[in-house]
C-alpha positions as CSV (number, residue, x, y, z in Angstrom):
1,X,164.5,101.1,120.8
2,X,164.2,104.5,122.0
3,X,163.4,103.5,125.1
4,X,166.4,101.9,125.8
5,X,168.1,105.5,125.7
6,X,165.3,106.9,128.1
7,X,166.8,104.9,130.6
8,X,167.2,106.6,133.9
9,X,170.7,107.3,135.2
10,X,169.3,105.1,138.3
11,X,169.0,102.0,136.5
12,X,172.6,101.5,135.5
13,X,174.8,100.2,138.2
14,X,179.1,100.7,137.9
15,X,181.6,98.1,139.6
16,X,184.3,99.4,141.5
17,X,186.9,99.1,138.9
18,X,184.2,101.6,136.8
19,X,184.3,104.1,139.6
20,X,188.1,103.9,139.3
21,X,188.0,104.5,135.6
22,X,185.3,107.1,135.6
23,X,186.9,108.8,138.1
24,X,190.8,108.5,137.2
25,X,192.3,106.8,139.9
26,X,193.2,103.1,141.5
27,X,191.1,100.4,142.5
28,X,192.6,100.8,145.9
29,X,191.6,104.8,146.3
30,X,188.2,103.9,145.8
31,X,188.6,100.9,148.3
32,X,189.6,103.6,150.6
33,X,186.9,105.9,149.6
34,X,184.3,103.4,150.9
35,X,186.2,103.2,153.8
36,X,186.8,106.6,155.0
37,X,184.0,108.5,153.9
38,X,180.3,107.1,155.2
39,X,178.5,108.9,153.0
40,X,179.8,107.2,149.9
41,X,177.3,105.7,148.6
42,X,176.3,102.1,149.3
43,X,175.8,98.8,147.2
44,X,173.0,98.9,144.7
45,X,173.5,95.3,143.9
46,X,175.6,92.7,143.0
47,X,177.5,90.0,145.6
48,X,179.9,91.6,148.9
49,X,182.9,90.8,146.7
50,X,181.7,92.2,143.5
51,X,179.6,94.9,144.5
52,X,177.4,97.1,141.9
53,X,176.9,100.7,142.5
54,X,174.3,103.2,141.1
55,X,176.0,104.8,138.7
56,X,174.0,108.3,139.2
57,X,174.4,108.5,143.2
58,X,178.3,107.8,142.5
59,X,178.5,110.7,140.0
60,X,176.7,113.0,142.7
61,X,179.2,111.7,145.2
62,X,182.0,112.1,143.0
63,X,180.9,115.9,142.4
64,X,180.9,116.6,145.9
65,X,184.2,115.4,146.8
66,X,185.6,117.4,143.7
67,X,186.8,113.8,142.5
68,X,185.0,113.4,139.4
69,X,186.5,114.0,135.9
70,X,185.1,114.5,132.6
71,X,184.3,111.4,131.2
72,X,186.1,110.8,127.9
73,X,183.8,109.4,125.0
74,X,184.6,105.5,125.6
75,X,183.3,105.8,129.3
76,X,180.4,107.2,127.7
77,X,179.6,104.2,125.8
78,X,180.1,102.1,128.1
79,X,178.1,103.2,130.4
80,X,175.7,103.6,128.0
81,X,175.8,99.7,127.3
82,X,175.5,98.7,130.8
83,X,172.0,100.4,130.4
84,X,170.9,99.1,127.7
85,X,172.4,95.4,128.2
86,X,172.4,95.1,132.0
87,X,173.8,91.4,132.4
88,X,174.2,90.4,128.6
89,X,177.2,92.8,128.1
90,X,178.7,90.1,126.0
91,X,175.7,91.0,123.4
92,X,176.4,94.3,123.5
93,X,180.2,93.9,122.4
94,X,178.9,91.6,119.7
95,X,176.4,94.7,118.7
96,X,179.0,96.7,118.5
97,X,181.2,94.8,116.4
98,X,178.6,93.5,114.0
99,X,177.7,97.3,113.6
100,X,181.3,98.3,112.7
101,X,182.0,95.1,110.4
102,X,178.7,94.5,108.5
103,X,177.0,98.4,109.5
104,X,173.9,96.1,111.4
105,X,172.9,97.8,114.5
106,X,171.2,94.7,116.3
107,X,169.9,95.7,119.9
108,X,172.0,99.2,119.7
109,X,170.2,102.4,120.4
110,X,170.6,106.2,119.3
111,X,172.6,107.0,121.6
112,X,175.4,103.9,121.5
113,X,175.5,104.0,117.6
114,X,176.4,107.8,117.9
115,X,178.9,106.6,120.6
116,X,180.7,103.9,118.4
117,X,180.3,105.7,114.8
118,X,182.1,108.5,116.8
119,X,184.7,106.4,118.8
120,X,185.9,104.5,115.3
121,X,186.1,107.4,113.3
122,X,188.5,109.0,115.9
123,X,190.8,105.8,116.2
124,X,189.6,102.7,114.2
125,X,187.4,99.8,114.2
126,X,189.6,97.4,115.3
127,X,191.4,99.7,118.5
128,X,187.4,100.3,119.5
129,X,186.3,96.5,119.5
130,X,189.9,95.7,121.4
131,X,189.2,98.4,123.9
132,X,186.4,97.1,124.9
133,X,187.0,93.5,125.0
134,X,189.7,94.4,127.2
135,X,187.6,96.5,129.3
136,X,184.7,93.6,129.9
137,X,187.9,91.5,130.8
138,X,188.7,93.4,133.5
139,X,185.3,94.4,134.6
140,X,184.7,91.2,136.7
141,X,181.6,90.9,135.2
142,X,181.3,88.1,133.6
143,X,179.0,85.5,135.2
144,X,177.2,83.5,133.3
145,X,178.8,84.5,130.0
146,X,181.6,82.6,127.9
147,X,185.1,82.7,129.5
148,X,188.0,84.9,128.7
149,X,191.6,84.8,129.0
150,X,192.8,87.5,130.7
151,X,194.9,90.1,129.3
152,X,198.2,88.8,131.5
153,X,197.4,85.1,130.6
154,X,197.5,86.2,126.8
155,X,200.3,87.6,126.9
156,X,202.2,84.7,128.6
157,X,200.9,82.6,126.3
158,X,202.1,84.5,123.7
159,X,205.6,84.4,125.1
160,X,205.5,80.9,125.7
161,X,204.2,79.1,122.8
162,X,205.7,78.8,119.2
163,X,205.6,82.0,117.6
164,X,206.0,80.6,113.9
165,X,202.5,78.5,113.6
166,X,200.7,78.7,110.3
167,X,197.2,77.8,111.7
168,X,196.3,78.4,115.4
169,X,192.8,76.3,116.9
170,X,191.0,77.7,120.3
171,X,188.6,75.2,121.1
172,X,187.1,77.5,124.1
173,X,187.9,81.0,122.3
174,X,185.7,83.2,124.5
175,X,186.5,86.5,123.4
176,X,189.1,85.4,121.2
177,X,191.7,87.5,122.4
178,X,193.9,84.4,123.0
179,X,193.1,82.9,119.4
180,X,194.5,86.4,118.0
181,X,197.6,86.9,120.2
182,X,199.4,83.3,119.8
183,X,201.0,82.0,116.3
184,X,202.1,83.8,113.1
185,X,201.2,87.2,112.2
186,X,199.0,85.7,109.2
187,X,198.0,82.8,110.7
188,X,194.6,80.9,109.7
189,X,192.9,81.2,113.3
190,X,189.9,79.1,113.9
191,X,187.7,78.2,117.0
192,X,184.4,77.1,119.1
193,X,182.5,78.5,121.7
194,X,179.3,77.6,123.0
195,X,177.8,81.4,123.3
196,X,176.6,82.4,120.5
197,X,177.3,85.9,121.2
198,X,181.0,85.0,122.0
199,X,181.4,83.8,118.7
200,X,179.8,86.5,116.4
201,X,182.0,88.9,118.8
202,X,185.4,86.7,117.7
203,X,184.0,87.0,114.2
204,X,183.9,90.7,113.8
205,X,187.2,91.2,115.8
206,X,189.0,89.0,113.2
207,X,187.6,90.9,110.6
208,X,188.3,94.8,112.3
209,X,191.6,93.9,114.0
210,X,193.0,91.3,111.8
211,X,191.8,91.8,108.1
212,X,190.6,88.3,107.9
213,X,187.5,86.3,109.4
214,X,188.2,84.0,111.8
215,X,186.5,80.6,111.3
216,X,184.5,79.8,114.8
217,X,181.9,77.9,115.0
218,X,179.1,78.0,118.0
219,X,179.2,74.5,120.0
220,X,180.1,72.6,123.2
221,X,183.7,71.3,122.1
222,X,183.5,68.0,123.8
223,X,180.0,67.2,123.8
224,X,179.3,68.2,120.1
225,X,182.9,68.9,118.2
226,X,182.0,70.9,115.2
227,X,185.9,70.5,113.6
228,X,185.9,66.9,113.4
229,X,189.5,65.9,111.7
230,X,190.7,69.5,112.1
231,X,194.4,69.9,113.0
232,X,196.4,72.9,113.6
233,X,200.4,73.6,114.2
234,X,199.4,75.3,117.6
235,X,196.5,74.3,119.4
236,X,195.5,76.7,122.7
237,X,192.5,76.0,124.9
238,X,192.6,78.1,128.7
239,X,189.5,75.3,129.1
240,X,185.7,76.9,131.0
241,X,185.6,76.1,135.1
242,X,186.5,72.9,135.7
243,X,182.9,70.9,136.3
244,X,182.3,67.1,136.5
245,X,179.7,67.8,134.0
246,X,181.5,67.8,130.7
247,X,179.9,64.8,129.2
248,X,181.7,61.8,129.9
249,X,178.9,59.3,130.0
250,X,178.0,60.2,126.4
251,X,181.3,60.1,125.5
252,X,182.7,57.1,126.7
253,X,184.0,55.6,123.6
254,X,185.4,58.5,121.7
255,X,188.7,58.2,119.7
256,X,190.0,62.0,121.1
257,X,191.1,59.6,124.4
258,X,194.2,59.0,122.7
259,X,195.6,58.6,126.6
260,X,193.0,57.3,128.9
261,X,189.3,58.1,129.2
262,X,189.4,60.9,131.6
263,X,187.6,60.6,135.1
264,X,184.3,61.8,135.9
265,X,186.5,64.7,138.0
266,X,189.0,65.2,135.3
267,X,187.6,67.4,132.6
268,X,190.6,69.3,132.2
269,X,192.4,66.3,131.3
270,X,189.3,65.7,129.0
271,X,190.3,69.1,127.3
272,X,194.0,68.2,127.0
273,X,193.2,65.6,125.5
274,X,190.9,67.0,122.8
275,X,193.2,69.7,122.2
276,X,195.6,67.4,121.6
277,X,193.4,65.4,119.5
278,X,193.7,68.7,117.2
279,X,197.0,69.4,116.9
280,X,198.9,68.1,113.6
281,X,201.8,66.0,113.3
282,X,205.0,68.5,115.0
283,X,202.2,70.6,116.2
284,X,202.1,71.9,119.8
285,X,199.5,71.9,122.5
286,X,199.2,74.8,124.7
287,X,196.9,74.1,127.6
288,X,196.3,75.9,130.9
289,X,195.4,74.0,133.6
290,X,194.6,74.0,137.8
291,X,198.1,73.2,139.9
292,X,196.0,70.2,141.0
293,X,196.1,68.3,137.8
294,X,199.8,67.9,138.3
295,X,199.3,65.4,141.3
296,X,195.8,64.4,141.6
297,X,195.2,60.5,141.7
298,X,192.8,60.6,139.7
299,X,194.4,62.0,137.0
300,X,198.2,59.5,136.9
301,X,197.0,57.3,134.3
302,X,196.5,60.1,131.7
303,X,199.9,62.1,133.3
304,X,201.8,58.4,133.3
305,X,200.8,58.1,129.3
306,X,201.6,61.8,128.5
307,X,205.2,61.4,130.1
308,X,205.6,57.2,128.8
309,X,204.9,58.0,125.1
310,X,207.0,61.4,125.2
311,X,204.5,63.7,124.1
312,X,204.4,66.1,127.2
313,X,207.6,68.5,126.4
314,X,207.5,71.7,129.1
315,X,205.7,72.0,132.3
316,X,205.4,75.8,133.5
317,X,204.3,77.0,137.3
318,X,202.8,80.4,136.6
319,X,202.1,83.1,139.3
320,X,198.5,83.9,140.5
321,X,196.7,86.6,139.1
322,X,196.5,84.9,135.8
323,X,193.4,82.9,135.9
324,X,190.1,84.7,134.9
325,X,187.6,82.5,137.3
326,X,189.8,82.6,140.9
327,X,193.2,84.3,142.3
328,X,195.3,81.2,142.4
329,X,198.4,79.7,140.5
330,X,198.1,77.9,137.5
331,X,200.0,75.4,135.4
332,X,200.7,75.7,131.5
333,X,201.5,72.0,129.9
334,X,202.7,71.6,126.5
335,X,202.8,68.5,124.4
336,X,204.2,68.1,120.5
337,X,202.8,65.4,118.3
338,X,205.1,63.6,116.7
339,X,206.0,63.6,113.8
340,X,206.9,59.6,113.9
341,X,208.1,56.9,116.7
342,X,211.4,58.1,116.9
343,X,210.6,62.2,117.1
344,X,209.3,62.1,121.0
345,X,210.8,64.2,124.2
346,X,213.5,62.3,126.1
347,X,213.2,64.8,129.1
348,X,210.1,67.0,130.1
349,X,211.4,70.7,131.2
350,X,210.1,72.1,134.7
351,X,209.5,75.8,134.3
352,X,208.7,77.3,138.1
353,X,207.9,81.1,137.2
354,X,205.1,80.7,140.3
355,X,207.4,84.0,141.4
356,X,207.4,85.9,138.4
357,X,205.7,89.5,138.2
358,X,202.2,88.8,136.1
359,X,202.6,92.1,134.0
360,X,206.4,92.2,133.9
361,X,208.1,90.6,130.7
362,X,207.4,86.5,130.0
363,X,211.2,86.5,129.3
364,X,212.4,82.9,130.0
365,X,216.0,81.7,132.0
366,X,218.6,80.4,129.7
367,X,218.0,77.1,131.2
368,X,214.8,75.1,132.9
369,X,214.6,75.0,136.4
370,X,214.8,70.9,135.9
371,X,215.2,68.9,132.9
372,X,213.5,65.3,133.7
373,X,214.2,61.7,132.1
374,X,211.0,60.3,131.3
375,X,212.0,56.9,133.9
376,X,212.2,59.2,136.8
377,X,209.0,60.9,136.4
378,X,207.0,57.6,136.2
379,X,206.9,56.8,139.8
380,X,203.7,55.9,142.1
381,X,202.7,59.7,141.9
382,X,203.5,60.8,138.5
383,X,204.1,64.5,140.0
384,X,204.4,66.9,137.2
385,X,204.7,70.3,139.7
386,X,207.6,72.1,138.7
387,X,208.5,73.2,142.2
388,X,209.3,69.0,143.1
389,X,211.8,68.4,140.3
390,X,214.0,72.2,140.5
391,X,216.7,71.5,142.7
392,X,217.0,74.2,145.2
393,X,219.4,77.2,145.8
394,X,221.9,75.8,148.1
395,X,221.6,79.5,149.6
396,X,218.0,79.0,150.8
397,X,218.7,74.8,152.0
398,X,219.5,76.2,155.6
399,X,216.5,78.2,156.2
400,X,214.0,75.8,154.6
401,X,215.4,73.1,156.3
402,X,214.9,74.6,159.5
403,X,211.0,75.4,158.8
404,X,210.2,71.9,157.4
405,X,212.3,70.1,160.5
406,X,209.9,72.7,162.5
407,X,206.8,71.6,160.5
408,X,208.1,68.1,160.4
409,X,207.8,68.3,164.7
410,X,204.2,69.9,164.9
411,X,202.8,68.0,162.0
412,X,204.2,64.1,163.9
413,X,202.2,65.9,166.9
414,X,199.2,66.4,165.6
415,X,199.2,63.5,164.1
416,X,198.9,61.3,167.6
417,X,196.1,63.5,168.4
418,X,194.2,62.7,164.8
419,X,193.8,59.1,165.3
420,X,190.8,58.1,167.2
421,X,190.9,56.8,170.6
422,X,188.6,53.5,170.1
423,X,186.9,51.3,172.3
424,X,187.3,47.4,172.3
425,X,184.1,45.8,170.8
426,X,183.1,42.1,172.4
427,X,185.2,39.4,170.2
428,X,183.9,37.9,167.0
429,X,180.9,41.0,167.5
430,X,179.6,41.8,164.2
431,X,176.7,43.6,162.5
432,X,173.8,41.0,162.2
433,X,171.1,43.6,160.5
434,X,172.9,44.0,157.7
435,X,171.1,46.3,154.7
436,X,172.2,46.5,150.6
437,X,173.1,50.0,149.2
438,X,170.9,49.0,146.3
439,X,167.8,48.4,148.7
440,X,169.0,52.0,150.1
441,X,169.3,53.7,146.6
442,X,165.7,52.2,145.4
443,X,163.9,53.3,148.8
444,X,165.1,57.0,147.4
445,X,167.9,57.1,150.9
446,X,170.7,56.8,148.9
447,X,172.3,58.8,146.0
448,X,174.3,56.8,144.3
449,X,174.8,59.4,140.8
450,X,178.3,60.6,141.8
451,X,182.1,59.6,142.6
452,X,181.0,58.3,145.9
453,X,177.5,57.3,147.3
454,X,175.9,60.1,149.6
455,X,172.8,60.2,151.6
456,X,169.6,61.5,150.2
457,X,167.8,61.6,152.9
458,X,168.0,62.3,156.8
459,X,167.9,58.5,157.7
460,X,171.5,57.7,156.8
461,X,174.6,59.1,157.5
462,X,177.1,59.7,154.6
463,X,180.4,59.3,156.4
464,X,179.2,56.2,157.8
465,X,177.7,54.9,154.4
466,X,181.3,55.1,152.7
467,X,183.0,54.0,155.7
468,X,181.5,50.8,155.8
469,X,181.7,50.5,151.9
470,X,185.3,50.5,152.4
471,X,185.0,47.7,154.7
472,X,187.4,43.7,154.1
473,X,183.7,42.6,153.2
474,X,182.3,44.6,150.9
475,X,185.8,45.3,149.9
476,X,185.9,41.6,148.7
477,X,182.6,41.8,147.2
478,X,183.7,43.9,144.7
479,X,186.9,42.3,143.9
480,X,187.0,39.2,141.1
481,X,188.3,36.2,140.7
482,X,191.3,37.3,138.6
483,X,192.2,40.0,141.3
484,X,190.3,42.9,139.5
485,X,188.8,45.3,141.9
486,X,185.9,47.2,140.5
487,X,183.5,48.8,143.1
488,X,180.3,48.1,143.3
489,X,177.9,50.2,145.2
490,X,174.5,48.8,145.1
491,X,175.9,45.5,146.3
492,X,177.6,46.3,149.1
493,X,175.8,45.8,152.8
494,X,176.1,47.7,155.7
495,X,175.2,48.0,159.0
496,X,171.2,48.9,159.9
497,X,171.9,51.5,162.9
498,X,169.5,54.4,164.1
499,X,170.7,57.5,162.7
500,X,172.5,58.5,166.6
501,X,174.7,55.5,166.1
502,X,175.5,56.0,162.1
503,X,177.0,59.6,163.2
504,X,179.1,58.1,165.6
505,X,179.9,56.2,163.0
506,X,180.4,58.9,160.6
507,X,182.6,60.7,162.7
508,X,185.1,58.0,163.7
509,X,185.6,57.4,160.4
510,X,186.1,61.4,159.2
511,X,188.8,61.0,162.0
512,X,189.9,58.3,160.4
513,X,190.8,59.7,157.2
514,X,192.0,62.6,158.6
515,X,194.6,60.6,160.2
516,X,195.4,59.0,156.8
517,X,195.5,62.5,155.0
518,X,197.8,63.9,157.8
519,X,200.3,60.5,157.7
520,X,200.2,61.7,153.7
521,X,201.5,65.1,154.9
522,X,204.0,63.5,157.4
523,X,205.2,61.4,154.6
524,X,205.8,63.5,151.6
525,X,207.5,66.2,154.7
526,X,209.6,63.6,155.6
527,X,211.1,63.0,152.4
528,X,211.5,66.5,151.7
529,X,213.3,66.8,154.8
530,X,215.6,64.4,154.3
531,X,216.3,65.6,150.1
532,X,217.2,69.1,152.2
533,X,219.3,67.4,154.5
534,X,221.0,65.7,151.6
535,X,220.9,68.4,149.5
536,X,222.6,71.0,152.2
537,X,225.2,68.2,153.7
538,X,226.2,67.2,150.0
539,X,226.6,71.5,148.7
540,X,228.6,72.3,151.9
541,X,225.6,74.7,153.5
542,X,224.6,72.6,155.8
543,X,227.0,70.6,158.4
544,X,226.3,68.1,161.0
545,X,225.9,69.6,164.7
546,X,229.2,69.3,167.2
547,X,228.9,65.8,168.9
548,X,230.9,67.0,172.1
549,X,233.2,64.2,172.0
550,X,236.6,64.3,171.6
């Protein structure tokens, strides 16, 4: 143990957002610190965007600029965990905790116990485990360790779910910071998380912040559900990276796929769908999901179910900044069980608050940006993104019309360049050497352990493997006699070319389907084109050009 505190200053590295801390000022002055000055002191470790300085050479640096400051006591500590726990921070806030609730030191030297027994006496417990859960939030240091919400998604979510719930589930708690903030003050709070650490961390914190233990239980929620026939009034889940990974070949015929099974690269909808699976009758399900899931093919089944049986209530576009795992703009969906057949949504309300300030107040507008009938949602796309259904302010229809008539121009031009100029092939010419995909896959070429086939090896193209699977032949293969169209990988044929000719191949068709995914484009801009030009000519802001006639 003591040799833990005999660590050298030189084996503990400090993030940026440390330096800023340690040292009193912004993120950005120390951005500009590396910039300016050369003899600030250069990456110890870490990745370029998350960069780990040595905490000692910053200090010295610090002290000769006459930019350091005292550092206060909770610095102290954490520095001193970043010694002793290097990459299993996580652990260390879980020592901590355990130490304050049950007096059990675990991994904790000397020096952090005199830290914390210090730290609580001069505020409390609770403030102490908060402080520094919030501070490993922000630290961007997380890899490898359970997710957290942030501290700006937490409090949205706070805002935007039902304040009055009795019982409150987190079926990915992390931290649990999110699993404390949402429901009643007195709410029975319970939870899963696969680190172990994570949950004896969410343990102590219900105890030292909320005078009651939290029940959480350690687990991978959809592979091994430890709360089987648990239901709560408000269910919240801000679900781990999204992975194809998440089990669905063991879990093919599980009754939480109330909806649809969820695709192989739909395991958010697979968490929707389990958090829905725990919410009680009038409950509501709080989930945060990717922008993506609102439009992906893949995922219209499940979206067309949601919207058909009425469960899926409010849609909300939140600004970036939110997400713990990347920068970009998320979605929040919530559903309501019902309470019978008769007590499901008529509309779904479109929230678009993609513009809203992240740490300003999650105060909402007296009315949705769109309230949507069920029938007009439940077209070929199933789009559920806010931004499609708000009708727009008439005072903004001339200027975005003008851009998307400009896009509209550059986009129909690129998209005569993006289809392949082909050569005519002799007629009736066909591929006599024709090879199966299973022949392919059993010869170790071919991987066929994914969404779509790929090569394995350097003797077949994969852009010209899925290009000829696509072909009328193949295409028919896989099609039965009722009309059902199933594909069928290892039983399709294709061409045997050398490897020169298959990235020809290849290439024609990547040009191919860029041409299709740019006539997508061209498509859905054409129709919003023409809903501005409606839009403007029908509100008066927008008027035909003169004709020059009489």
């Amino acid at each position: 143990m003591e040799s833990r505190d005999a660590s050298t200053l030189s084996d503990r590295h400090v993030t940026a957002a440390d330096i800023a801390r340690l040292a009193g000022v912004t993120r950005a002055a120390v951005s500009n610190w590396r910039r300016r000055h050369d003899d600030f002191p250069s990456p110890a470790g870490g990745t370029s965007s998350s960069p780990l300085f040595s905490l000692e050479k910053v200090r010295a640096w610090l002290e000769s600029q006459n930019k350091g400051t005292e550092e206060s006591a909770e610095v102290r500590l954490w520095h001193t965990l970043r010694g002793d726990y290097s990459t299993h921070m996580l652990r260390g806030l879980a020592d901590v905790a355990d130490h304050l609730w049950r007096g059990e030191r675990g991994g904790l030297g000397d020096t952090a116990v005199g830290l914390v027994d210090a730290l609580a006496e001069e505020s409390s417990p609770g403030a102490l485990t908060r402080a520094l859960t919030t501070r490993f939030l922000n630290a961007g240091e997380r890899s490898g360790t359970a997710s957290g919400s942030t501290a700006r998604l937490v409090r949205a979510l706070a805002s935007l779910t039902r304040p009055d719930a009795r019982s409150v589930f987190d079926p990915a708690c992390g931290t649990g910071s999110l699993l404390f903030s949402v429901g009643a003050p007195g709410a029975r709070r319970t939870g899963q998380d696969t680190d172990p650490d994570a949950v004896r961390l969410v343990r102590a914190r219900s105890v030292l912040e909320l005078g009651t233990e939290a029940d959480v239980r350690v687990g991978d929620a959809l592979r091994d559900d430890r709360w089987p026939g648990h239901r709560a009034e408000l269910v919240v889940c801000d679900p781990p990276a999204a992975t194809t990974d998440w089990g669905r070949e063991e879990l093919l015929m599980d009754p939480r796929w109330e909806l649809a099974l969820p695709p192989k690269a739909e395991g958010e909808l697979a968490w929707l769908q389990h958090a829905y699976a725990h919410t009680a009758p009038g409950g509501q399900t709080a989930v945060v999901l990717s922008t993506s899931c609102a439009y992906r093919r893949t995922g219209r089944r499940i979206r067309a179910d949601l919207v058909r049986r009425g469960l899926l209530t409010d849609v909300f576009a939140l600004p970036a900044g939110l997400a713990a795992a990347h920068s970009q703009p998320v979605h929040l969906w919530l559903l309501r069980r019902p309470l019978d057949e008769g007590d499901t949504a008529r509309t779904v309300r479109m929230w678009d608050l993609s513009g809203a300030d992240p740490d300003g107040d999650w105060e909402l507008p007296a009315e949705p940006d769109a309230e949507v009938a069920l029938i007009d949602l439940l077209d070929d796309d199933v789009d559920l993104t806010p931004a499609r259904h708000a009708a727009p302010d008439p005072r903004e229809v001339p200027a975005a019309f003008a851009s998307t008539r400009d896009e509209l121009a550059a986009l129909a031009a690129e998209l005569v360049k993006a289809l392949p100029e082909l050569a005519a092939g002799a007629p009736g010419a066909g591929f006599a050497a024709q090879v199966k995909v299973a022949e392919l896959a059993d010869a170790g070429l071919v991987d066929l352990d994914g969404e779509l086939p790929r090569s394995a090896s350097g003797q077949v193209d994969t852009d010209f493997l899925n290009g000829f699977l696509a072909s009328a032949a193949n295409t028919r293969r896989s099609t039965s006699a009722s009309g059902t169209f199933r594909t069928d990988a290892r039983a399709a044929r294709i061409p045997k070319l050398e490897v020169a000719e298959q990235r020809r191949y290849g290439a024609a068709f990547r040009a191919v389907a860029d041409f299709e995914r740019r006539a997508r484009e061209l498509s859905a801009l054409a129709s919003q084109a023409a809903e501005l030009a409606r839009e403007g000519l029908t509100s008066g802001v927008l008027r035909p050009e003169d004709s020059g006639g009489e």
